[in-house]
C-alpha positions as CSV (number, residue, x, y, z in Angstrom):
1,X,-13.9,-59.6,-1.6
2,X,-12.8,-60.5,1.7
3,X,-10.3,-58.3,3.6
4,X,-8.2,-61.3,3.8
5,X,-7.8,-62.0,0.2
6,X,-7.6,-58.5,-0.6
7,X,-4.8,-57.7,1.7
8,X,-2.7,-60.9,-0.1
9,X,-3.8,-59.3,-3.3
10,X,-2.6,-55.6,-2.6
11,X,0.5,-57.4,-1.2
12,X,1.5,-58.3,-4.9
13,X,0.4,-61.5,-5.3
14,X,-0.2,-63.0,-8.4
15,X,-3.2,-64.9,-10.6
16,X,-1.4,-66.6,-12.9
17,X,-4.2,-68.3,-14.8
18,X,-7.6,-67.2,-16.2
19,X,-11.0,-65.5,-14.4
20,X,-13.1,-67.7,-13.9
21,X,-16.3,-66.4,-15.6
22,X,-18.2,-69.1,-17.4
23,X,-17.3,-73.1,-16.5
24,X,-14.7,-74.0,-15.0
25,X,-13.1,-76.5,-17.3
26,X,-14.1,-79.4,-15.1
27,X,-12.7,-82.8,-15.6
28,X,-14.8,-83.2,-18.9
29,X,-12.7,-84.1,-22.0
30,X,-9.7,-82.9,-20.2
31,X,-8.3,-86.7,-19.8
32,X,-6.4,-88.1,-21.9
33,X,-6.2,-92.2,-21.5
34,X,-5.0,-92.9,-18.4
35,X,-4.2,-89.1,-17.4
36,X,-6.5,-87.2,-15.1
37,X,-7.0,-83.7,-15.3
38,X,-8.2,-82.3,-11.7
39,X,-9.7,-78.2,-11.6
40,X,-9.4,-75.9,-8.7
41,X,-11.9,-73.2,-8.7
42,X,-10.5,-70.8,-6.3
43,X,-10.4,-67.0,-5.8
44,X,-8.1,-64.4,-4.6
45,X,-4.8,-66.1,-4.0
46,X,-4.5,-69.3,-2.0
47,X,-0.5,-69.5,-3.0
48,X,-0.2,-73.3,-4.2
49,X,0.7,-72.8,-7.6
50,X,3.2,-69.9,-6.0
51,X,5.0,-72.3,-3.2
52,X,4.8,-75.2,-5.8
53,X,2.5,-77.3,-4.9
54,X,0.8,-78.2,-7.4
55,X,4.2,-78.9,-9.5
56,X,5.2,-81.1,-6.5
57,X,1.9,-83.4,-6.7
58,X,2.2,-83.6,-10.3
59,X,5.6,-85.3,-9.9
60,X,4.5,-87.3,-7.2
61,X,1.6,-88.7,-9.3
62,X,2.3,-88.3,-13.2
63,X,-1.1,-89.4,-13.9
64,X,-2.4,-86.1,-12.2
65,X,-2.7,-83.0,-14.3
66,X,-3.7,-79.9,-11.8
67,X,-5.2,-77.1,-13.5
68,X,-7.1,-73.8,-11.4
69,X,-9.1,-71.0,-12.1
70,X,-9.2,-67.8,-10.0
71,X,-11.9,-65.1,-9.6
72,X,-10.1,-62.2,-7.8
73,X,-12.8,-61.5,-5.8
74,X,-14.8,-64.2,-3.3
75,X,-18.3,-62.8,-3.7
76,X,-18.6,-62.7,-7.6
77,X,-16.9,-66.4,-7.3
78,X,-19.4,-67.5,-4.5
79,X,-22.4,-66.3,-7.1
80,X,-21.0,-68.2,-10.1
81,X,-20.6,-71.2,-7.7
82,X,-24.3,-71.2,-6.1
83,X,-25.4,-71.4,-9.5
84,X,-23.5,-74.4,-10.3
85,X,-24.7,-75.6,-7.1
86,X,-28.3,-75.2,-8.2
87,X,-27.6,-76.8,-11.4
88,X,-25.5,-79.5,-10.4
89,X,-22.8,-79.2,-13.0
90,X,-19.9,-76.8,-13.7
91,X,-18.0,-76.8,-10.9
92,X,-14.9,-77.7,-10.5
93,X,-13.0,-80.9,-9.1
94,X,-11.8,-79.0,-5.9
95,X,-13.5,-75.8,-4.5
96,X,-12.3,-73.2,-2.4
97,X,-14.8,-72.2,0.3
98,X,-14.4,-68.8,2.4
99,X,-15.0,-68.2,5.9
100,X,-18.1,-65.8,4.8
101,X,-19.8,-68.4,3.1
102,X,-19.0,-71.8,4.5
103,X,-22.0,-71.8,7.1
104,X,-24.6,-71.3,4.0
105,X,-22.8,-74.3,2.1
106,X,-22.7,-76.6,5.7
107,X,-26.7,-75.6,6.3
108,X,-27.9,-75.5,2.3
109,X,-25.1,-77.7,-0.1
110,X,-24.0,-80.0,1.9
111,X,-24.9,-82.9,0.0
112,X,-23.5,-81.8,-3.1
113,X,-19.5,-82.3,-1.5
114,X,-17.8,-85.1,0.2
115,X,-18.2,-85.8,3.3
116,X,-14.5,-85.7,5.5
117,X,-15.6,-87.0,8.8
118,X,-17.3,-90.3,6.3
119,X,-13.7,-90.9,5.0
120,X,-11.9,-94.2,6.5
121,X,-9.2,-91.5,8.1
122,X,-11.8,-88.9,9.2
123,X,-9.9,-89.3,13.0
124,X,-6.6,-88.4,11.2
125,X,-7.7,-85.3,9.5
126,X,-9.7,-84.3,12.6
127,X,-6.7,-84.3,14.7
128,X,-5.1,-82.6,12.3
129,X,-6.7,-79.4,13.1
130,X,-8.0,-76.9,15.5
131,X,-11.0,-77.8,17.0
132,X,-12.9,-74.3,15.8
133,X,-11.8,-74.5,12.5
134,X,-12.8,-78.2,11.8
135,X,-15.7,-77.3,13.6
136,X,-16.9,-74.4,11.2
137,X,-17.1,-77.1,8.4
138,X,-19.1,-78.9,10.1
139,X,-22.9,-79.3,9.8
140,X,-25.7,-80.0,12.2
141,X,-25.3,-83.9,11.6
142,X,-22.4,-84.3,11.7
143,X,-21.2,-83.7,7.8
144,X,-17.6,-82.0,7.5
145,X,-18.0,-80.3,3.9
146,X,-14.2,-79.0,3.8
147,X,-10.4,-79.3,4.7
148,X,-8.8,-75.8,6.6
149,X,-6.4,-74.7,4.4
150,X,-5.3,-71.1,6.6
151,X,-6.7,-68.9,9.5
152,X,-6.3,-65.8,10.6
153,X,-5.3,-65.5,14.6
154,X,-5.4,-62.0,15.6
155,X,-2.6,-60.3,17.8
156,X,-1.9,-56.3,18.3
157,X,0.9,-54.4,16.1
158,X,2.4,-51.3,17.4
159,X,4.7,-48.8,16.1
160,X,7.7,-49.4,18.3
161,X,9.3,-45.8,17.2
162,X,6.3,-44.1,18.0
163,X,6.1,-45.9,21.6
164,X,9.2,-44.9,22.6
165,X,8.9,-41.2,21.5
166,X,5.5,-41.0,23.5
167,X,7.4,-43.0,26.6
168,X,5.8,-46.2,26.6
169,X,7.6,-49.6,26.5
170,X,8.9,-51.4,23.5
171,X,9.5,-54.8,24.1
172,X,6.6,-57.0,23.5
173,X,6.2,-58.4,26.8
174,X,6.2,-55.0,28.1
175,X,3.4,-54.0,25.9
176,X,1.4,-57.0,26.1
177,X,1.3,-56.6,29.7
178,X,-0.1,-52.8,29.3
179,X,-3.5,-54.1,28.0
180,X,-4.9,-57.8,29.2
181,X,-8.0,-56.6,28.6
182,X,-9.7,-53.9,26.3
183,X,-10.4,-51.6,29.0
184,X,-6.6,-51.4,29.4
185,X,-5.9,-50.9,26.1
186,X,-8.5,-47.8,25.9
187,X,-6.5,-46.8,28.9
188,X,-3.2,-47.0,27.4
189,X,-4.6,-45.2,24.6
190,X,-5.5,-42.7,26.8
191,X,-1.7,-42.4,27.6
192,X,-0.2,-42.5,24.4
193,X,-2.6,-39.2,23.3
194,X,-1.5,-37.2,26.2
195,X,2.1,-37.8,26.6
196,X,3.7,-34.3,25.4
197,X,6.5,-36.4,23.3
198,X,3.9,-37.9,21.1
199,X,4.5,-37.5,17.3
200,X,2.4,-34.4,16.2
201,X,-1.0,-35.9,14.8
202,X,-0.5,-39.6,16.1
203,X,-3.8,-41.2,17.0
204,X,-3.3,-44.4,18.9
205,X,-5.2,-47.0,16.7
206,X,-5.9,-46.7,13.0
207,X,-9.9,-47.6,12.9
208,X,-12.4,-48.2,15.8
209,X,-12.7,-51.5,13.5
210,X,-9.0,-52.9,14.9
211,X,-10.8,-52.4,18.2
212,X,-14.8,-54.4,17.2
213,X,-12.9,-56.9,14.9
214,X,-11.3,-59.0,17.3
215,X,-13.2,-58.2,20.1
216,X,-16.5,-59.3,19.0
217,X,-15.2,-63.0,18.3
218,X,-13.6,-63.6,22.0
219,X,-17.7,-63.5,23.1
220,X,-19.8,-66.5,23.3
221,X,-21.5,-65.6,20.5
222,X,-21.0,-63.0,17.8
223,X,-23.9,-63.0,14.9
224,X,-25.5,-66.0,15.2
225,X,-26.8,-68.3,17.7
226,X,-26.5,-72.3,17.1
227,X,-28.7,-72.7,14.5
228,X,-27.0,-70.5,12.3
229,X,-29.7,-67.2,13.2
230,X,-28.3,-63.9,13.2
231,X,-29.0,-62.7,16.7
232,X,-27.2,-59.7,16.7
233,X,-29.1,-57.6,19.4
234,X,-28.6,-60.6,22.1
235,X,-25.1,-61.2,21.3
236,X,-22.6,-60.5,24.1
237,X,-19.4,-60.0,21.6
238,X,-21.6,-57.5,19.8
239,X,-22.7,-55.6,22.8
240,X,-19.4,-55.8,24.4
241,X,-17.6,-54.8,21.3
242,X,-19.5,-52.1,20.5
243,X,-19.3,-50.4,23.8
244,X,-15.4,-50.8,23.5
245,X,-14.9,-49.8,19.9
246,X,-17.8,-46.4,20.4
247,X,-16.0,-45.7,23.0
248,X,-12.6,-45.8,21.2
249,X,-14.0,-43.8,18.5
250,X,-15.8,-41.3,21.0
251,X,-12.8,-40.3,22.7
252,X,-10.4,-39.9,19.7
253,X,-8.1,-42.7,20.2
254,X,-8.8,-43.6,16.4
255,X,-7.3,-42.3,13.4
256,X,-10.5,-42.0,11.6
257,X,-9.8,-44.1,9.0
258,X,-11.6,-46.5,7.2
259,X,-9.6,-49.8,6.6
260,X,-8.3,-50.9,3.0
261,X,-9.1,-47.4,1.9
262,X,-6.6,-45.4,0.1
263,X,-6.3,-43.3,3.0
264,X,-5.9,-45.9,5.2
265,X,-2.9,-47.0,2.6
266,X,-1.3,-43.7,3.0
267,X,-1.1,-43.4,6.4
268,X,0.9,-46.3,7.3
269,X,4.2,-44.5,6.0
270,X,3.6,-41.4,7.7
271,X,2.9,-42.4,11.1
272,X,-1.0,-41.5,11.8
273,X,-1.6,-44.3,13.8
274,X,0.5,-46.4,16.7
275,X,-1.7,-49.9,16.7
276,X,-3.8,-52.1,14.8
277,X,-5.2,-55.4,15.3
278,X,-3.0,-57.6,13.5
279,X,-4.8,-60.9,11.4
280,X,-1.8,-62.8,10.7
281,X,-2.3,-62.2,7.1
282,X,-2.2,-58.0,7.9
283,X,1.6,-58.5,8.3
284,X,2.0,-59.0,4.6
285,X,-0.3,-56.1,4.2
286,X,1.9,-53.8,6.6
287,X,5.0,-55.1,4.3
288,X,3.8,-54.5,0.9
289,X,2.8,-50.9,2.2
290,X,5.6,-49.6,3.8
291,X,8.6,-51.9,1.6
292,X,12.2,-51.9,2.9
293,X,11.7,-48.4,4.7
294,X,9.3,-50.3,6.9
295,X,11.6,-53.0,8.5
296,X,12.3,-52.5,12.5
297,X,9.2,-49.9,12.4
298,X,6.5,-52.5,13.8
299,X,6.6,-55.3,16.3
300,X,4.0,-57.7,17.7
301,X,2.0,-58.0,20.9
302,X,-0.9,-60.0,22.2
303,X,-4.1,-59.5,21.7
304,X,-6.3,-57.7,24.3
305,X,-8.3,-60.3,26.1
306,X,-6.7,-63.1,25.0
307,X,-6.5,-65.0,28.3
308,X,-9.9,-65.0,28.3
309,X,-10.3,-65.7,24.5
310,X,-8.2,-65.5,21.2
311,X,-9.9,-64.1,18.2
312,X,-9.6,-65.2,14.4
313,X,-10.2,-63.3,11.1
314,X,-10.9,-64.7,7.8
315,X,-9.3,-68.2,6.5
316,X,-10.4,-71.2,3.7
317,X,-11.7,-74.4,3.1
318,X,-11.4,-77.0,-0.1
319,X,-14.2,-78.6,-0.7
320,X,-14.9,-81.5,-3.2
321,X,-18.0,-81.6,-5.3
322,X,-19.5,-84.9,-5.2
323,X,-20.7,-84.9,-8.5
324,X,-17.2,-84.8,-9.7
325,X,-15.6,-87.4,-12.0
326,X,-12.4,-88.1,-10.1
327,X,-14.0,-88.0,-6.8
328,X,-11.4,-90.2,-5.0
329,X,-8.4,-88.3,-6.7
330,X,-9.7,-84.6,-6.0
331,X,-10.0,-86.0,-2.4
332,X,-6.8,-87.0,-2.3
333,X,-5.8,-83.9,-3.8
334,X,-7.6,-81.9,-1.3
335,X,-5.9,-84.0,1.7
336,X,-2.7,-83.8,0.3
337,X,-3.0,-80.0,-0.2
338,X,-4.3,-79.3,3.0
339,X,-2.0,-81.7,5.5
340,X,0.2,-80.7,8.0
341,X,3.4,-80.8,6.0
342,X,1.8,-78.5,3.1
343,X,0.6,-76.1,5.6
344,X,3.8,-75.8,7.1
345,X,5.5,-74.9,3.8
346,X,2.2,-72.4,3.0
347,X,3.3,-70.3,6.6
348,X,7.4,-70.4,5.8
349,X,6.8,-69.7,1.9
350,X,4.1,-67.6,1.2
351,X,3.1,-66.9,4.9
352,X,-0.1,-68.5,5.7
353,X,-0.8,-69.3,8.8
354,X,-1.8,-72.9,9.1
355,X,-5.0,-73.6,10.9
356,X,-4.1,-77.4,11.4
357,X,-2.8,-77.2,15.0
358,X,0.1,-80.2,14.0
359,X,1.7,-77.6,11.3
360,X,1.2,-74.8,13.8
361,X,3.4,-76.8,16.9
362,X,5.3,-77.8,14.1
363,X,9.4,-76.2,14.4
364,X,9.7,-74.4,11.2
365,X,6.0,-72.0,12.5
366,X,6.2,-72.0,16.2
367,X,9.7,-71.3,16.1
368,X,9.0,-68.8,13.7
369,X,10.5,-65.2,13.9
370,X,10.0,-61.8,11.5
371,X,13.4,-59.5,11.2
372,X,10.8,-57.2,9.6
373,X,8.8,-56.9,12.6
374,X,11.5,-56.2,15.2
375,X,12.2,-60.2,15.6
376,X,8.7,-60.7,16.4
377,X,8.4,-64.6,17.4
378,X,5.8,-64.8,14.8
379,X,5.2,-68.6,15.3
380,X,4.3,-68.2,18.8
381,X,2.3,-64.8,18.8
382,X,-0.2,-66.4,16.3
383,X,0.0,-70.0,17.5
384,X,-0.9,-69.1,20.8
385,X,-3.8,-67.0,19.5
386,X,-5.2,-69.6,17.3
387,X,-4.9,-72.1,20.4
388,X,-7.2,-69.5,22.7
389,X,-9.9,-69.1,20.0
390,X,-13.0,-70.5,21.1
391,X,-15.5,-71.9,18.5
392,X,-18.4,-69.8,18.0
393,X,-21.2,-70.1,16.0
394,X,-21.4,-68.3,12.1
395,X,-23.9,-67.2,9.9
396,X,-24.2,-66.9,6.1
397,X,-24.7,-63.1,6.8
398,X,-21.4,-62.8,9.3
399,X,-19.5,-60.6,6.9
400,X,-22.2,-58.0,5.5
401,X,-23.1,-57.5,9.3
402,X,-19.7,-57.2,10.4
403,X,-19.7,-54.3,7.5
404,X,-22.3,-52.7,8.6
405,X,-20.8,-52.4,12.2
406,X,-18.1,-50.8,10.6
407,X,-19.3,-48.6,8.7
408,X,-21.2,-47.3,11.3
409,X,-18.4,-46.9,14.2
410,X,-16.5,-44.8,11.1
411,X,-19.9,-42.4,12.2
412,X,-19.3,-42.2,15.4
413,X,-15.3,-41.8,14.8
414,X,-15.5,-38.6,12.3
415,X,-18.3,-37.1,14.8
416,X,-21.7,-37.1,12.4
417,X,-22.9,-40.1,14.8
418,X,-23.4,-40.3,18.7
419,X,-23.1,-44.1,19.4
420,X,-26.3,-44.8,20.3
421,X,-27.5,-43.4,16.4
422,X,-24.8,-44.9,14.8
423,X,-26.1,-48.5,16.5
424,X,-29.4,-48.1,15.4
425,X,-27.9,-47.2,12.0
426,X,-26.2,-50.4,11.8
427,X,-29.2,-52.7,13.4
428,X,-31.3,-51.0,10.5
429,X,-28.6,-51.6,7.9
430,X,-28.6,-55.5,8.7
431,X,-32.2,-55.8,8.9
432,X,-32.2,-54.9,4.8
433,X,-29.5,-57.6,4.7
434,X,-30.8,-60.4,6.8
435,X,-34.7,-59.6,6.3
């Protein structure tokens, strides 16, 4: 399971219908006369049935009966789907796609959905979103095999409290301008650990991870080169965020923690850390650890880097099956779903950022603000990182390499590792995973 999904999972979320473990229901026998039954085979939580959606469409078009399934986690849901993919039956009218898998459906599958930039308003939806993300979909001829539905544009949370007992600035603007660049965010790490007012036991960033995470996506490349290779060793965002986040874990800016574990949980109510690279999805995370004590506690700045490049983690596609029955009306579905007005509504209900760029310069998100985070303008913090993310190429293998990464930089933070080991650890780790 993604990070992504997980964090909207451990943020309380809900599956309201049935795992998905054998068929998902389809379209078969499910129409009665004139009424069409559309599936979504989804997983984690993609909040439609939540913000009403599908309740919505259903009035709109009483003919349409929407039924989903949900796997909780994306990876078991990717294997049930690659089966159905290789039989050509079972899946569902509309299927949701992750960032981890949606090069290895462009390059291997594309055939088997419908193609967006073929449709008679392919320029509409196009323009509809950022350029990266419509890009990502996209295959080497062309072929767009899904419709965005969220991203994840990455900006820097701090603990404002534990700024201003360590004397460094609180408002954002202040602390953005402490660290245009990585180097100067090591730097003001530095600062925070030596100030004698620091809280006892603060580090200044949970996981060398908040550090390689975003910094290894504002590169020209990260995993893979333009064919879809993993050319990890070559890659500039890999070299240049290792050195940064080795260095961070090296000189004890880190916490030592490993992210999403249950120590990792714990310490964001007792104040073990000051930052973290912030997803736009980690502020739910941050709220459904910390609960009403938390409020005022964080606030937002910008990413390190960022005027050089922004930096995205995780996000979705819906993709329609072409085998389908009710082609045309899952595609209609999936447009519907996916359009500028529905994203809007995902951000200010369930808190999805939108990765169409219309939703995202849209009043009710760029206008945005979080009491919970300090009055963070939340709309622009994210809206102007999504706008600076440059489009990179991806790999099937992106996500087991960036694990591997991780787990070795968690090495080199608790001291078992030198950096230069704990590389080599990793390289060999996603040799066994790429072959």
């Amino acid at each position: 399971m993604t990070v992504r999904r997980r964090a909207r999972a451990a943020a309380g979320a809900t599956l309201a219908l049935a795992l998905l473990t054998t068929g998902c229901g389809g379209s078969d026998g499910g129409d009665d006369g004139d009424q069409i039954t559309l599936t979504l085979g989804l997983y984690g939580t993609f909040g439609y049935e939540e913000a009403g959606l599908y309740d919505e469409y259903m009035r709109l078009h009483p003919e349409i009966t929407i039924e989903q399934s949900v796997v909780a986690q994306s990876g078991p849901y990717y294997q049930a789907l690659q089966t159905r993919l290789a039989a050509g039956s079972g899946m569902a009218d509309i299927q949701g796609i992750e960032i981890g898998f949606v090069s290895d459906v462009a390059a291997n599958h594309a055939d088997a959905f419908v193609d967006f930039a073929a449709e008679e308003n392919a320029d509409e939806l196009e323009s509809q979103y950022y350029d990266w993300k419509w890009d990502q979909a996209s295959t080497d001829d062309g072929r767009v095999i899904g419709l965005g539905t969220d991203a994840g544009p990455q900006a820097m949370c701090y603990r404002q409290d534990l700024f201003e007992q360590a004397g460094l600035p609180t408002d954002p603007a202040a602390v953005s301008a402490l660290w245009p660049t990585w180097e100067d965010y090591l730097a003001t790490g530095q600062q925070y650990l030596a100030s004698p007012t620091r809280q006892e036991g603060s580090a200044f960033v949970d996981s060398p991870n908040s550090v390689f995470a975003p910094a290894v996506r504002q590169g020209d490349t990260t995993y893979a080169d333009e064919d879809g290779n993993p050319v990890v060793e070559d890659s500039d965002g890999v070299q240049s965020a290792w050195a940064l986040a080795s260095q961070a874990a090296g000189d004890g800016l880190t916490a030592r923690l490993a992210q999403f574990s249950d120590e990792w949980n714990a310490a964001f109510s007792n104040g073990a850390f000051a930052t973290i690279a912030c997803p736009s999805w980690m502020l739910s995370y941050i709220t459904s650890q910390l609960g009403d004590e938390g409020a005022g506690l964080w606030n937002i700045a910008t990413l390190p880097g960022q005027s050089e490049s922004g930096s995205t983690w995780g996000g979705s596609w819906l993709g329609v099956p072409s085998s389908g029955e009710h082609v045309a009306e899952a595609t209609a579905l999936a447009e519907w779903l996916t359009a500028p007005e529905q994203q809007v509504r995902m951000f200010t209900e369930q808190g999805f950022f939108p990765s169409s760029s219309v939703a995202a310069e849209s009043p009710e998100v760029a206008g945005a603000t979080s009491d919970y985070f300090s009055g963070a303008p939340i709309g622009q913090v994210f809206g102007d990182a999504a706008a600076a993310v440059r489009r990179t190429p991806i790999s099937p293998y992106d996500t087991q390499i960036q694990d591997a990464f991780s787990a070795a930089l968690t090495t080199v933070a608790d001291g078992s590792r030198d950096p230069d080991q704990a590389y080599a650890d990793a390289l060999a780790a996603i040799e066994q995973i790429t072959g």
